[in-house]
KEKE-3310 file (N, C-alpha, C; in steps of 0.2 Angstrom, whole numbers, plus 5000, padded with zeros to 4 digits):
npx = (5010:5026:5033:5043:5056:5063:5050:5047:5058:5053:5044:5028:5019:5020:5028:5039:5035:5022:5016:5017:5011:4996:4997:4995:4982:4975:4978:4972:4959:4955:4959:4950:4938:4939:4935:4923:4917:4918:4912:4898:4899:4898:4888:4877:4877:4875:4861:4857:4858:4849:4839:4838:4835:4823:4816:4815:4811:4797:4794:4795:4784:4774:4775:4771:4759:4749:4751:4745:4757:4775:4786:4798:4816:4823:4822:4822:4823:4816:4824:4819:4815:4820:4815:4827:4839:4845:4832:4827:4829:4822:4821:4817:4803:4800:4802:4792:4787:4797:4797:4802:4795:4797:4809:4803:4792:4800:4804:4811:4800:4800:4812:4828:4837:4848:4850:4851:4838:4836:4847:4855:4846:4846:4859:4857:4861:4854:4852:4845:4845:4856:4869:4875:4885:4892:4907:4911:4901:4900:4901:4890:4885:4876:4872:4870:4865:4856:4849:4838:4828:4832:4833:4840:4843:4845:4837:4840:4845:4853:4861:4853:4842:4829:4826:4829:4834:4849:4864:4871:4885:4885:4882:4870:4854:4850:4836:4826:4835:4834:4842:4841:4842:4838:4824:4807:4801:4798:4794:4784:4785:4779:4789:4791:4794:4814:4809:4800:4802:4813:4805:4799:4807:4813:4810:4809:4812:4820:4812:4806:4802:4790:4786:4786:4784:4795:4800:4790:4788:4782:4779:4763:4758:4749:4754:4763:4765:4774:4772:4774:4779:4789:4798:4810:4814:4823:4841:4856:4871:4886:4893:4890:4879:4884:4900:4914:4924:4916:4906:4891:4884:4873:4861:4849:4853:4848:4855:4857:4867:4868:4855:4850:4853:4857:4854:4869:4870:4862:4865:4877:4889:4882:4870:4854:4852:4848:4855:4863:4858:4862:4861:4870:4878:4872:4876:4888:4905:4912:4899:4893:4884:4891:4904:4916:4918:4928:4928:4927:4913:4899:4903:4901:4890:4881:4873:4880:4889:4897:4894:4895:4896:4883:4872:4858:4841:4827:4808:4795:4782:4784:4792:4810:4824:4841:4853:4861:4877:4879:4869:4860:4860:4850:4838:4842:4842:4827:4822:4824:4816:4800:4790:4794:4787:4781:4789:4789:4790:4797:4816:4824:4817:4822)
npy = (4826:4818:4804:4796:4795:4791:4788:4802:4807:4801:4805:4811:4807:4799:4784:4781:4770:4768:4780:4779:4767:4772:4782:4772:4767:4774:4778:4765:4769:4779:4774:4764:4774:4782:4773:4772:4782:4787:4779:4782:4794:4791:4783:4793:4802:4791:4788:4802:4806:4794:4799:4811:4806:4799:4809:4816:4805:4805:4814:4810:4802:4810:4817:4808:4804:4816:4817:4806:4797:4792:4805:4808:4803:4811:4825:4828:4837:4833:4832:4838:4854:4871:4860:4853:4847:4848:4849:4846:4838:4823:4829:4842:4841:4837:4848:4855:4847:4846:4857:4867:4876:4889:4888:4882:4889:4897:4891:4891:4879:4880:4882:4875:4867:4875:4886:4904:4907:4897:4891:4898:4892:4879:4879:4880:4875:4863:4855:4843:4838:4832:4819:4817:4810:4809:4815:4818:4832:4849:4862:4876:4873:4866:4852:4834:4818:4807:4796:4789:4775:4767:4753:4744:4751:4768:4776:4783:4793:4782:4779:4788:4782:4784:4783:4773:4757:4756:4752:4757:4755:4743:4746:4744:4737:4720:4710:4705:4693:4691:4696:4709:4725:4742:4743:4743:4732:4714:4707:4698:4687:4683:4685:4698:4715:4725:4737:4732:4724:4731:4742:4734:4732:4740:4757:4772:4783:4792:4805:4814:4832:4843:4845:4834:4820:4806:4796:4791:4786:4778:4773:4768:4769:4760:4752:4743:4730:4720:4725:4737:4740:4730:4735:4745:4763:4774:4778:4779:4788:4794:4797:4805:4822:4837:4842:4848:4847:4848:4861:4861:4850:4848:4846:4849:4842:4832:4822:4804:4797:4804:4807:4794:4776:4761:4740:4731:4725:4711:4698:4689:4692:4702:4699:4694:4680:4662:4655:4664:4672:4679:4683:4684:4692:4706:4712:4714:4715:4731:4737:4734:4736:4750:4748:4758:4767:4777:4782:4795:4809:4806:4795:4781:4775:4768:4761:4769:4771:4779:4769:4757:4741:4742:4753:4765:4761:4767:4763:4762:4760:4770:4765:4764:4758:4749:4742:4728:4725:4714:4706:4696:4693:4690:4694:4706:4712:4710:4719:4729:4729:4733:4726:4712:4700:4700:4695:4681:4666:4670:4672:4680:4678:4667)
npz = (5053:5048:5059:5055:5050:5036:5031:5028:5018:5009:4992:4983:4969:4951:4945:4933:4927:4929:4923:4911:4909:4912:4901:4890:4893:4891:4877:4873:4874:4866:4854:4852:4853:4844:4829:4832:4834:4821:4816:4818:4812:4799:4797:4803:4792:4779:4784:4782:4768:4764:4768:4761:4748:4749:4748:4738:4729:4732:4729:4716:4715:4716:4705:4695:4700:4698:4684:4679:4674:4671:4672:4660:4657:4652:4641:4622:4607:4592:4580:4569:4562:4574:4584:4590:4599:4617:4630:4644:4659:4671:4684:4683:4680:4693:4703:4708:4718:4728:4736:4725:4720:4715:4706:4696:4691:4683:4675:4658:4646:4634:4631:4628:4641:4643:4637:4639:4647:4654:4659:4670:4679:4682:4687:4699:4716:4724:4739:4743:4731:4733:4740:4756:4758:4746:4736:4725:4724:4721:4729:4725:4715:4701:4708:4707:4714:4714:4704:4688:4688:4673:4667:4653:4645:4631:4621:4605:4592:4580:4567:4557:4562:4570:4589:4593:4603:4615:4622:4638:4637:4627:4614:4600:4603:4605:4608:4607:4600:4588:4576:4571:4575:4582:4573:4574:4568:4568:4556:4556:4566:4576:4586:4601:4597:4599:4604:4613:4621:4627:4632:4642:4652:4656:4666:4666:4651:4637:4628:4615:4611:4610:4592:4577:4586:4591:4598:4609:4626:4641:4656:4669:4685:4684:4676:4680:4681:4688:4700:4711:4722:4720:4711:4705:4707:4710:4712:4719:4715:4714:4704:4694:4689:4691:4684:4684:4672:4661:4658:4656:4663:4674:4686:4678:4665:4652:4647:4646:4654:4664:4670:4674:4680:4675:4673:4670:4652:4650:4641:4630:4617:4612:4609:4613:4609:4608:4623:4625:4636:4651:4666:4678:4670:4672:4686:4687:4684:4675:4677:4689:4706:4713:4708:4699:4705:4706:4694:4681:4682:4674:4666:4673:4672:4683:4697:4711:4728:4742:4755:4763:4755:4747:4740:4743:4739:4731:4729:4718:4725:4735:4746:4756:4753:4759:4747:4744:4737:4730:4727:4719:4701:4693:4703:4703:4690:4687:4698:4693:4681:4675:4671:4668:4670:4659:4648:4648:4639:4630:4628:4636:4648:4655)
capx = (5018:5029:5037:5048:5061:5061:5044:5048:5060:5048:5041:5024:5019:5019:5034:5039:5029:5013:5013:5018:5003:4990:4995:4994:4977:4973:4980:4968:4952:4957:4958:4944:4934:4939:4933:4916:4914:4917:4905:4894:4897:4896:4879:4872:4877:4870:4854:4853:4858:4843:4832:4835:4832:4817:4808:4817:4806:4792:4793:4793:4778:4769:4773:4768:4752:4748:4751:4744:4763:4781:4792:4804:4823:4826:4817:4825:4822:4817:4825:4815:4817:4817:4815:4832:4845:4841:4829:4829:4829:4816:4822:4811:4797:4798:4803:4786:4784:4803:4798:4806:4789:4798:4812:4800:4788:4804:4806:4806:4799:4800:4819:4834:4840:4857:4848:4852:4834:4836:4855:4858:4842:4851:4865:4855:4863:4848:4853:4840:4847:4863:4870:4879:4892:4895:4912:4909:4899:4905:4898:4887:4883:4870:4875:4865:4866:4851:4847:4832:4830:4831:4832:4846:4848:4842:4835:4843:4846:4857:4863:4849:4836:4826:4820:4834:4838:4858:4865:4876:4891:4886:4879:4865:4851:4846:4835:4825:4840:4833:4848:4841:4842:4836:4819:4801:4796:4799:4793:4778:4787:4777:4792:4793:4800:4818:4810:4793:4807:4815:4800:4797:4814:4816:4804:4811:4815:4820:4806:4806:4797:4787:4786:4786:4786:4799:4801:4787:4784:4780:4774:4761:4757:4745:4755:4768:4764:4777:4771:4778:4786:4795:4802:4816:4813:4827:4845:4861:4876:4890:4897:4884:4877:4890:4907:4919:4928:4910:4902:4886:4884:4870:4853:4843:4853:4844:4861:4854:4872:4868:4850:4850:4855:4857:4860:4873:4868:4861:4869:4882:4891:4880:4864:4850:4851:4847:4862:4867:4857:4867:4858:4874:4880:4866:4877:4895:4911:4912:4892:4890:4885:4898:4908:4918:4919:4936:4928:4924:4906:4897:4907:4900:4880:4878:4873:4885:4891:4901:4890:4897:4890:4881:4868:4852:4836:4819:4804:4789:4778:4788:4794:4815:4830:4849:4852:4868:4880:4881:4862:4859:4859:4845:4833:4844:4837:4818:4820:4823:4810:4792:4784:4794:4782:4777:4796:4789:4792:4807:4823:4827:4813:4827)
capy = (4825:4811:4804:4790:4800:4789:4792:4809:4807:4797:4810:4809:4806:4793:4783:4780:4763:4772:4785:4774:4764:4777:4783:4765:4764:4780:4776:4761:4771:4782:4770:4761:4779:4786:4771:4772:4788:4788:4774:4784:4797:4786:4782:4799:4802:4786:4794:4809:4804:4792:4806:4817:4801:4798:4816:4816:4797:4805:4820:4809:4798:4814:4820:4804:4805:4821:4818:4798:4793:4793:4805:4804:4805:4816:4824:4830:4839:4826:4834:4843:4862:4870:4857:4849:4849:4845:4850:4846:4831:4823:4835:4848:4839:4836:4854:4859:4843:4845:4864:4872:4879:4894:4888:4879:4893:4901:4888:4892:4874:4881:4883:4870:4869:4879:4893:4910:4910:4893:4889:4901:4889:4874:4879:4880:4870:4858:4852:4838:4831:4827:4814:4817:4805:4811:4817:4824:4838:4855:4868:4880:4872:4859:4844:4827:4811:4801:4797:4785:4767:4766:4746:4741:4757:4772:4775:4788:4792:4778:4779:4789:4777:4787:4777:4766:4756:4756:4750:4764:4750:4738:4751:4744:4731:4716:4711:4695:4689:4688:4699:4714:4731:4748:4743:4739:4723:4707:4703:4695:4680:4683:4686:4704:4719:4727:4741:4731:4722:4736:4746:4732:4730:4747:4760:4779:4783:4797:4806:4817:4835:4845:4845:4827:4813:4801:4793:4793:4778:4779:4768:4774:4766:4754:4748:4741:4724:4715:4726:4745:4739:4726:4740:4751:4768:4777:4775:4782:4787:4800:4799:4810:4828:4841:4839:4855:4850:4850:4866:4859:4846:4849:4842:4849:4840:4826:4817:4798:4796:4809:4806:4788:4770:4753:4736:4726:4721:4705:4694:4688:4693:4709:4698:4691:4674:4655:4652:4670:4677:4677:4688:4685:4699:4713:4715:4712:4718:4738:4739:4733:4739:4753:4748:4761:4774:4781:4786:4803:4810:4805:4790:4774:4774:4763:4763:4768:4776:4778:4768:4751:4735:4740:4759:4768:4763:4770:4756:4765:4760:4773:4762:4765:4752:4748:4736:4724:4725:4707:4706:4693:4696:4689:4696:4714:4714:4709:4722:4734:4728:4734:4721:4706:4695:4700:4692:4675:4666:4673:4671:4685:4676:4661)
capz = (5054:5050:5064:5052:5046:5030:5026:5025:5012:5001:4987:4982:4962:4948:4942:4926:4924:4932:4919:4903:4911:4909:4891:4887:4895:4886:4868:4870:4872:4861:4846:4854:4853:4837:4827:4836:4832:4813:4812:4820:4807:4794:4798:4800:4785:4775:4786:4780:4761:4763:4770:4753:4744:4751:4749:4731:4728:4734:4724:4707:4715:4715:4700:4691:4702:4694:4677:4679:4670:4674:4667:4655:4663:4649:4634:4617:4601:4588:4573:4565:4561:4581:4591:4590:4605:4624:4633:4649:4664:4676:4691:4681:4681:4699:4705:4711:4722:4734:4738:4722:4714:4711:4701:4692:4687:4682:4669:4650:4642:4625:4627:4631:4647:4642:4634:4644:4653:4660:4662:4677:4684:4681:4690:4707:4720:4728:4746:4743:4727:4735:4746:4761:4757:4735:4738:4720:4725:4721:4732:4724:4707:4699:4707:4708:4718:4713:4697:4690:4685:4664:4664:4651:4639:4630:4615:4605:4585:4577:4560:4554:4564:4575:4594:4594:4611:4614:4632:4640:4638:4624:4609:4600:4608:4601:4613:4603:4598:4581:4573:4570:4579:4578:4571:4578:4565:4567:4551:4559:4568:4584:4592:4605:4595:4603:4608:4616:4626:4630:4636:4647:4655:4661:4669:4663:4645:4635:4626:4611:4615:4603:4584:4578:4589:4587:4602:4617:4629:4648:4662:4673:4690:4682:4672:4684:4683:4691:4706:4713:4727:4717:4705:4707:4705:4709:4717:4721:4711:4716:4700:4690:4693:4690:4682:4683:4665:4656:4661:4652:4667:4679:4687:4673:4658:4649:4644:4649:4658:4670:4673:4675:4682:4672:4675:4664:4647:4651:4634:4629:4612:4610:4606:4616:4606:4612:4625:4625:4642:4657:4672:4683:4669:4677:4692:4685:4683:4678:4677:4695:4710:4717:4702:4695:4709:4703:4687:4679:4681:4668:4664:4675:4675:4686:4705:4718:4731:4747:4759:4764:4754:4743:4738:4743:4733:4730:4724:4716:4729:4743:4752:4752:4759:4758:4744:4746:4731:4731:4723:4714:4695:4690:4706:4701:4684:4690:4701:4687:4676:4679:4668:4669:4670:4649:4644:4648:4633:4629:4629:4640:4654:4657)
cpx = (5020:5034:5044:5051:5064:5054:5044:5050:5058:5044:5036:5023:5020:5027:5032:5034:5023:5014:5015:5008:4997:4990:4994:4985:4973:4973:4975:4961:4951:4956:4952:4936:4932:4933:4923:4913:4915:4911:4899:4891:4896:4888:4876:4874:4873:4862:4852:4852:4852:4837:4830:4835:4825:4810:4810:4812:4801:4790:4791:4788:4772:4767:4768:4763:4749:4746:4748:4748:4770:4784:4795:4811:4824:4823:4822:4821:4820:4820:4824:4816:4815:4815:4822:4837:4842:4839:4828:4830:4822:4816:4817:4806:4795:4799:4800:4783:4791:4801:4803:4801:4792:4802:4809:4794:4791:4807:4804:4806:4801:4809:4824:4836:4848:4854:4850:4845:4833:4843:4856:4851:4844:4857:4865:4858:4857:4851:4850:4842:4853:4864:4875:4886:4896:4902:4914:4908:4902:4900:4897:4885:4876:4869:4868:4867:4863:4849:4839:4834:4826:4834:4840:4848:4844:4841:4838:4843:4851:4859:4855:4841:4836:4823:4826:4839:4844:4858:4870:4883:4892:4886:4871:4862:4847:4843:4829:4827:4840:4838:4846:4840:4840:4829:4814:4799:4801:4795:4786:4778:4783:4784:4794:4797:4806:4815:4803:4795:4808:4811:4798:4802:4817:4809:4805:4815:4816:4816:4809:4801:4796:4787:4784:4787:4787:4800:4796:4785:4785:4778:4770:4761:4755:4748:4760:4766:4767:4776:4777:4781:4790:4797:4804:4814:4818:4835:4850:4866:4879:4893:4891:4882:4882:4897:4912:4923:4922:4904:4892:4882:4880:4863:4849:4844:4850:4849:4857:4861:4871:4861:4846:4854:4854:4860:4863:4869:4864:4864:4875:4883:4886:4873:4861:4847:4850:4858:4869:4865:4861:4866:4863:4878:4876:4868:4885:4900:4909:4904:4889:4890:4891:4903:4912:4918:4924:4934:4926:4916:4903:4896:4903:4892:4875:4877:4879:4885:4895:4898:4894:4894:4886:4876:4860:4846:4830:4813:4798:4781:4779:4791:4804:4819:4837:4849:4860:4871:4880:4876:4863:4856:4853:4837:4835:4837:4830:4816:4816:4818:4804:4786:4788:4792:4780:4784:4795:4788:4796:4810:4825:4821:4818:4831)
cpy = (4818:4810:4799:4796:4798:4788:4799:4812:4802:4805:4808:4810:4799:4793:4782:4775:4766:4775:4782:4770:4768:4779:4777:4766:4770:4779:4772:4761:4774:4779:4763:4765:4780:4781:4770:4776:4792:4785:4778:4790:4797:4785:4790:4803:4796:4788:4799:4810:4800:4795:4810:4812:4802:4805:4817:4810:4801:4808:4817:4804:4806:4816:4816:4803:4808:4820:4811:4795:4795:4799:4805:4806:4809:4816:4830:4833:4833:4826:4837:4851:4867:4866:4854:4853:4845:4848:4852:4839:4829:4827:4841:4848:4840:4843:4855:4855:4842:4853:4869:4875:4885:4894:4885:4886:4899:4898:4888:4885:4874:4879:4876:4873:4874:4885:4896:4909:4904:4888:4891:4896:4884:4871:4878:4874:4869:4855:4844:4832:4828:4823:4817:4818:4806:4816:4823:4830:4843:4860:4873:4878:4865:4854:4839:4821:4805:4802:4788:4778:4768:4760:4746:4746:4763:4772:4781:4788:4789:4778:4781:4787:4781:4781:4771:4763:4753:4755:4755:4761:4746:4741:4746:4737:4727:4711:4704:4692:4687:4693:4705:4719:4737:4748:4740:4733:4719:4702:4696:4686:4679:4684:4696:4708:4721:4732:4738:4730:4726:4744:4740:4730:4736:4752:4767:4777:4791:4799:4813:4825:4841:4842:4837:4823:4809:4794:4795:4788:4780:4773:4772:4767:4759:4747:4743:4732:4719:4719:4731:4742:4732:4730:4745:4758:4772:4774:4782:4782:4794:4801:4800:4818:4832:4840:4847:4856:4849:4854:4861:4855:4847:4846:4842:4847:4833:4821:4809:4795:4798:4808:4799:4782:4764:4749:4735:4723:4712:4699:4696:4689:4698:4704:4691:4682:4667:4654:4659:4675:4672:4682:4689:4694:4707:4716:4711:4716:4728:4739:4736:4736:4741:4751:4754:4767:4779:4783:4793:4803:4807:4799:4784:4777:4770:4764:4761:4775:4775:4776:4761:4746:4737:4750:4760:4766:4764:4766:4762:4763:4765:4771:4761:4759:4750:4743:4736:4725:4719:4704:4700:4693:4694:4693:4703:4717:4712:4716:4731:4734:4728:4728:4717:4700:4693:4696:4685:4672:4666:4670:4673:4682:4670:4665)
cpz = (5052:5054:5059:5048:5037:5026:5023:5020:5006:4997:4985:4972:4959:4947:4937:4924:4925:4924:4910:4905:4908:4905:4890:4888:4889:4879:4866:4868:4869:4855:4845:4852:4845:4830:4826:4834:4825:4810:4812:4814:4803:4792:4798:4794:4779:4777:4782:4772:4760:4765:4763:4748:4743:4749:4738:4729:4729:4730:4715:4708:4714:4709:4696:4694:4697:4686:4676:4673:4673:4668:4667:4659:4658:4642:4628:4613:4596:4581:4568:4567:4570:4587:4590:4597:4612:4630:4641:4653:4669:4682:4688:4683:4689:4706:4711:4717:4729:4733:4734:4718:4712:4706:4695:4688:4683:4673:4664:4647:4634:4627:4631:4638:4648:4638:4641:4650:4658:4661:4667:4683:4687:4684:4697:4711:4724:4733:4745:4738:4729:4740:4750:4761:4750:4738:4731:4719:4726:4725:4726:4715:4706:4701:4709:4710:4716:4706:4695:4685:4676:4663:4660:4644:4640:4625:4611:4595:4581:4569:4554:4556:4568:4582:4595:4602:4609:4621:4630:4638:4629:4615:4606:4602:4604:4607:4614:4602:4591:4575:4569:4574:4574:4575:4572:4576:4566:4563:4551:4561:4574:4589:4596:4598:4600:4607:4613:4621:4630:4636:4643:4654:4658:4664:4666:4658:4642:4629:4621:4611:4611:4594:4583:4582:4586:4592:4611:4621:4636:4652:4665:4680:4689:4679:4673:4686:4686:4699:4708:4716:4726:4713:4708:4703:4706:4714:4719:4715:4710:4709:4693:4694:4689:4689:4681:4676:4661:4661:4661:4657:4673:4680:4682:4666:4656:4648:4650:4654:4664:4674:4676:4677:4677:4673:4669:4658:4649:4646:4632:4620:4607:4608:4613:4612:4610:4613:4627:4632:4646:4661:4673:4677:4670:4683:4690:4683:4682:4677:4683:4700:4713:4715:4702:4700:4706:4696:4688:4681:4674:4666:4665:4677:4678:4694:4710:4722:4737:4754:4760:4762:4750:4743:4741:4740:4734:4728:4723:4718:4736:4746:4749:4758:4756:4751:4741:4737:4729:4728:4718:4706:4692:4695:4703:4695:4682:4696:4697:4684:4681:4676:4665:4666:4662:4644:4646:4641:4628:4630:4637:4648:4657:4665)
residu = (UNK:UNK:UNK:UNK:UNK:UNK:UNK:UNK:UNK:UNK:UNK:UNK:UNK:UNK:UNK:UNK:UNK:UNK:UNK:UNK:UNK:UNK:UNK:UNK:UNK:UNK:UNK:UNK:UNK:UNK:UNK:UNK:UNK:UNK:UNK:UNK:UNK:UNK:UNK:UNK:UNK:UNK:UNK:UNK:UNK:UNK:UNK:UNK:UNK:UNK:UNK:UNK:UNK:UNK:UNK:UNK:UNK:UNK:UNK:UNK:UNK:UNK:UNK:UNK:UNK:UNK:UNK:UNK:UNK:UNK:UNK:UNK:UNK:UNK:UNK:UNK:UNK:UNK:UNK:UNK:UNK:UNK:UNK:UNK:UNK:UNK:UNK:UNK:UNK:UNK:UNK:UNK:UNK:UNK:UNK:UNK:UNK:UNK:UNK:UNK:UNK:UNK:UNK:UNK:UNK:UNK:UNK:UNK:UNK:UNK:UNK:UNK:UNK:UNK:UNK:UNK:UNK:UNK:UNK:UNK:UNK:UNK:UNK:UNK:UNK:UNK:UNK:UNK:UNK:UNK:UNK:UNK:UNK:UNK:UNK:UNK:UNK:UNK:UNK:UNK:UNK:UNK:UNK:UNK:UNK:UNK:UNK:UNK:UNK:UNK:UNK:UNK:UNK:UNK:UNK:UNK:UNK:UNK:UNK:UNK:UNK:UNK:UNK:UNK:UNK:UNK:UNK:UNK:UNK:UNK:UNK:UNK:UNK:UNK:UNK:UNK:UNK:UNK:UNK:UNK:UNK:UNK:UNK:UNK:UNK:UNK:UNK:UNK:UNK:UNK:UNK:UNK:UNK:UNK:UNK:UNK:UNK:UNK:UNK:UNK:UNK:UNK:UNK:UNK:UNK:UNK:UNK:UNK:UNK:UNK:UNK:UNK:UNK:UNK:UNK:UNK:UNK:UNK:UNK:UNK:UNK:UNK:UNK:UNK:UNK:UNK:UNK:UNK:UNK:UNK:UNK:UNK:UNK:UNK:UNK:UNK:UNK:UNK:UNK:UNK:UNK:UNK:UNK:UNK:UNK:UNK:UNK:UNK:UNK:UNK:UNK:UNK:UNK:UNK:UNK:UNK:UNK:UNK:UNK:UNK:UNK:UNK:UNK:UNK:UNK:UNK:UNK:UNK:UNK:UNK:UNK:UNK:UNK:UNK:UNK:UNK:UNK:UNK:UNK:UNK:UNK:UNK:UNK:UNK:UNK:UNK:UNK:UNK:UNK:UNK:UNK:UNK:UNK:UNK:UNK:UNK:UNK:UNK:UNK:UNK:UNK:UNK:UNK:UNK:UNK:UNK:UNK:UNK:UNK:UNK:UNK:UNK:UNK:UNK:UNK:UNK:UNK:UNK:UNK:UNK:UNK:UNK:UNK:UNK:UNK:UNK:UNK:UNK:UNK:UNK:UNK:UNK:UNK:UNK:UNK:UNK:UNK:UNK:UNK:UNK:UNK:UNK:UNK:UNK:UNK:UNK:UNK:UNK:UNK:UNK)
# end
């Protein structure tokens, strides 16, 4: 009982300041929380994107185990009567080693990947090859995340010239600086031909598959002179895999856009000449890391993703780790390169 007849007219409850108080305090944990717990998801995300990384890397050491060579990121017709068109990508190759042995024993080699018997395979949506975070990814189709290191081009049919290395960016690679492109001699100056460079400056190449061979070059294990776990072997990059306005556009095309990474051109004025290299261009403007996100599929071939700082990479010793966008353009493109080392002498060794 209260005997004070003015305590008995006190109400019990908050006042106005009290209960502003509390939302306040509240408001603050709240935006103390949320932040916390995005990072969080953030993170289990780049996790698990580096998970299906990691079993994807592993998948393409086996394969190269196997066959004692890397393959091609992507293999073609060479022109000749029947073999012309495209084939397929390295995710074929490595099917039978990420737990898809049956797509793979489903695969017809004789025909292009867009034939009727291996387009509906093509289309298979793989958990493994995506990332987390590819915002790209279209449920239920082809898509792909990772793609692999091809150095500073691809080789391709140029003006009638068969094997001819081009950058994704620059078109054809002069790579001695000695002013020719598109053609293995150098006239017997001793100096490197474009494509000797060229094989030594990336690790995956596009390879020509039956009838004539026009274009077949490979690293294997051995050959990895500057050292596996100094060479990049695969990375990240959302902006590849399936594209919704070209049907044609999944894991198993050979298009070098779609199945691979490169740095920047290294040279300056399209030609590897005295006074024309410049590394800091291997990690620059739109061919640098998590570059060009806002593009089209297809479009920016360079590594990125929606990881903070920088992308995911895979070294061809196993061993996987973040790598900063901010890379120093000259370690970038030593990281790329499997045999370095063979460009002393060079120009391109500066």
């Amino acid at each position: 009982m209260c005997s004070d007849p003015e305590c008995c007219r006190q109400r019990s409850g908050y006042t106005i300041i009290e209960l502003l108080m509390v939302v306040g305090v509240i408001s603050i944990l709240i935006a103390l929380v949320l932040p916390a717990v995005q990072s969080a998801r953030n993170s289990a995300r780049q996790v698990q994107c580096l998970n299906n990384m990691r079993n994807v890397g592993l998948g393409l050491i086996q394969a190269t185990d196997a066959a004692d060579r890397f393959p091609a990121c992507g293999y073609y017709g060479d022109g000749t009567p029947g073999t012309v068109g495209s084939f397929r990508s390295w995710v074929v190759e490595i099917l039978p080693y990420i737990d898809q042995g049956t797509l793979y024993n489903q695969w017809n080699f004789e025909k292009h990947y867009l034939d009727p018997l291996n387009a509906p395979l093509g289309e298979t949506h793989l958990p493994v090859l995506t990332c987390a975070d590819d915002i790209s990814v279209v449920p239920g189709q082809g898509n792909l995340s990772y793609v692999v290191n091809s150095g500073v081009g691809f080789s391709a049919l140029i003006a009638g010239i068969h094997d001819c290395p081009i950058g994704p960016a620059s078109g054809k690679l002069d790579l001695n600086g000695n002013g020719i492109t598109c053609n293995s001699s150098t006239e017997g100056d001793g100096t490197p031909s474009d494509r000797e460079m060229f094989f030594q400056m990336g690790l995956f190449f596009n390879e020509t598959w039956k009838g004539e061979v026009r274009a077949r070059r490979h690293h294997t294990m051995a050959g990895l002179t500057d050292g596996a776990s100094n060479t990049m072997m695969i990375s990240e990059n959302i902006r590849t895999g399936y594209d919704p306005t070209r049907s044609q556009s999944n894991w198993a095309s050979p298009n070098p856009y779609l199945t691979s990474f490169y740095i920047g051109y290294p040279c300056l004025n399209g030609t590897c000449s005295e006074g024309n290299v410049d590394y800091n261009l291997a990690n620059s403007g739109s061919s640098a890391i998590n570059a060009g996100i806002d593009q089209p599929e297809g479009s920016s071939p360079f590594p990125k993703s929606l990881h903070y700082g920088g992308v995911n990479v895979g070294y061809c010793d196993g061993h996987f780790q973040f790598l900063s966008e901010k890379i120093d353009g000259k370690v970038y493109a030593a990281l790329a390169s499997p045999q370095g080392g063979a460009l002393e002498g060079t120009l391109l060794a500066q």
